[in-house]
C-alpha positions as CSV (number, residue, x, y, z in Angstrom):
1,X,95.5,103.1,53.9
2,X,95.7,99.3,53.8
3,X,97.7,98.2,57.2
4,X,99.7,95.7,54.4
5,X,100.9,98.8,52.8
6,X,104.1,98.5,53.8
7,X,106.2,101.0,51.5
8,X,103.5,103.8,52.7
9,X,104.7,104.0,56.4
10,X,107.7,106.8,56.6
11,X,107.9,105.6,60.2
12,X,108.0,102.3,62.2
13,X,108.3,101.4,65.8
14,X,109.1,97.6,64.7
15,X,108.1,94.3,66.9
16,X,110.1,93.9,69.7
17,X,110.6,97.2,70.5
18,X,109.4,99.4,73.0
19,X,109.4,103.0,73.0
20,X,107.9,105.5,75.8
21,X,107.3,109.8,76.0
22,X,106.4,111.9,73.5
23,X,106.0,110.8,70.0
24,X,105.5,112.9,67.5
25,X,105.4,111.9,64.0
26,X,105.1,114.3,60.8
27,X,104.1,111.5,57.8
28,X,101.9,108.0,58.4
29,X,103.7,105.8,61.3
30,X,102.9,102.0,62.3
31,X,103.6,100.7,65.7
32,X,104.2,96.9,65.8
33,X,105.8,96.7,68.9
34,X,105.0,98.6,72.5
35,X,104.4,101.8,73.0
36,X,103.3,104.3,75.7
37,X,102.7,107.9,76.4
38,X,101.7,110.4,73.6
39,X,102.1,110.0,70.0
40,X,100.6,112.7,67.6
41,X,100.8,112.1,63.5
42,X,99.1,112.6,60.5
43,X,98.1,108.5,60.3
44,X,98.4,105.8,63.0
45,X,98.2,102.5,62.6
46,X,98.8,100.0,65.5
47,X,99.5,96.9,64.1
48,X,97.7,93.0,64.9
49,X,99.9,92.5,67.7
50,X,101.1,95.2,68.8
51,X,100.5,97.5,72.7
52,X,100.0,100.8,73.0
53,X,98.8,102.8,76.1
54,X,99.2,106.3,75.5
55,X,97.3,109.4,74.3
56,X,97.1,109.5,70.8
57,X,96.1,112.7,68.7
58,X,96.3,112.3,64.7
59,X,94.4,113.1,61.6
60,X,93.8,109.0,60.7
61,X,94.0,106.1,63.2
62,X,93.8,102.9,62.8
63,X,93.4,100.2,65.4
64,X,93.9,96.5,64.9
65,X,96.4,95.7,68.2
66,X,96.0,96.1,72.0
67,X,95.1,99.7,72.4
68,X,94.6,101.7,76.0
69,X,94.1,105.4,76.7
70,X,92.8,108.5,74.8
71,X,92.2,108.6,71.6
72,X,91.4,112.9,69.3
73,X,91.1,112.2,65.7
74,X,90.6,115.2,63.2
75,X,89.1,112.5,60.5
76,X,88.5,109.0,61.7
77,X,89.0,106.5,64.0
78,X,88.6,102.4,62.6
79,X,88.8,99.4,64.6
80,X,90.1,96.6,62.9
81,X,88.4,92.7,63.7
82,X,91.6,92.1,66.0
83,X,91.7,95.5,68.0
84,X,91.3,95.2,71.7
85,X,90.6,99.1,72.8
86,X,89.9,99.9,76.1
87,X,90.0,103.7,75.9
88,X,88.1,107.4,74.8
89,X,87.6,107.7,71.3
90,X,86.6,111.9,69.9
91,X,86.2,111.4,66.2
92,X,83.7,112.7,63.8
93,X,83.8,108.9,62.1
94,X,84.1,105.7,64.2
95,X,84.4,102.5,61.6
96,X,84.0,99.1,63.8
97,X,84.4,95.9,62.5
98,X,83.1,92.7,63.3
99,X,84.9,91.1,65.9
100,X,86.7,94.3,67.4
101,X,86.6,94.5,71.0
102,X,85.6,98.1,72.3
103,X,85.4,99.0,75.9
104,X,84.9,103.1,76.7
105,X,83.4,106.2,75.3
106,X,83.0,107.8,72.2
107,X,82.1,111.2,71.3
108,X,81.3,112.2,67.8
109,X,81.3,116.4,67.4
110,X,79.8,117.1,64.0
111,X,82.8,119.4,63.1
112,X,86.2,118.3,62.3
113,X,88.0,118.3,65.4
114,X,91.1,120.3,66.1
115,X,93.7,117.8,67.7
């Protein structure tokens, strides 16, 4: 999903807000403000701009903001140009592209994982 797909996100956490504990999220959400703790979806996007420190668990995520923590996705993990991720990535596909800043792990199982 495009992260200028606006009418696909069922769920926003919008700039300027900051939201903290558990989050769990049943359709595609998009954090453009702060965020921290655990989030767990089908698809999440963190927005250019946006700062998330938490443990994240989701079928899709998609990186293009300040990200720190743990990342478990079932499908694939992609680092936009603008993502700053200092974290664990477990994904069976890791997309990186030019200019995204990755600091940590990653561990790629060749079965889908169950998160």
């Amino acid at each position: 999903m495009a992260l200028n797909e606006e009418s696909g996100f069922e769920s926003r956490i919008g700039k300027g807000t900051k939201a903290s504990g558990k989050l769990n999220f049943r359709g595609p959400v998009k954090i453009e403000g702060e965020a921290e703790g655990e989030i767990t979806g089908d698809e999440v996007v963190i927005a250019s701009g946006a700062v998330v420190s938490a443990r994240i668990s989701a079928g899709k995520v998609t990186i293009a903001g300040a990200f720190s923590g743990e990342v478990t996705a079932r499908e694939r993990v992609e680092l936009m140009a603008t993502a700053r991720a200092q974290c664990t990535i477990n994904t069976p596909s890791l997309v990186l592209n030019e200019g995204a800043q990755f600091d940590g792990d990653c561990k790629m199982p060749t079965k889908k994982l169950a998160a």
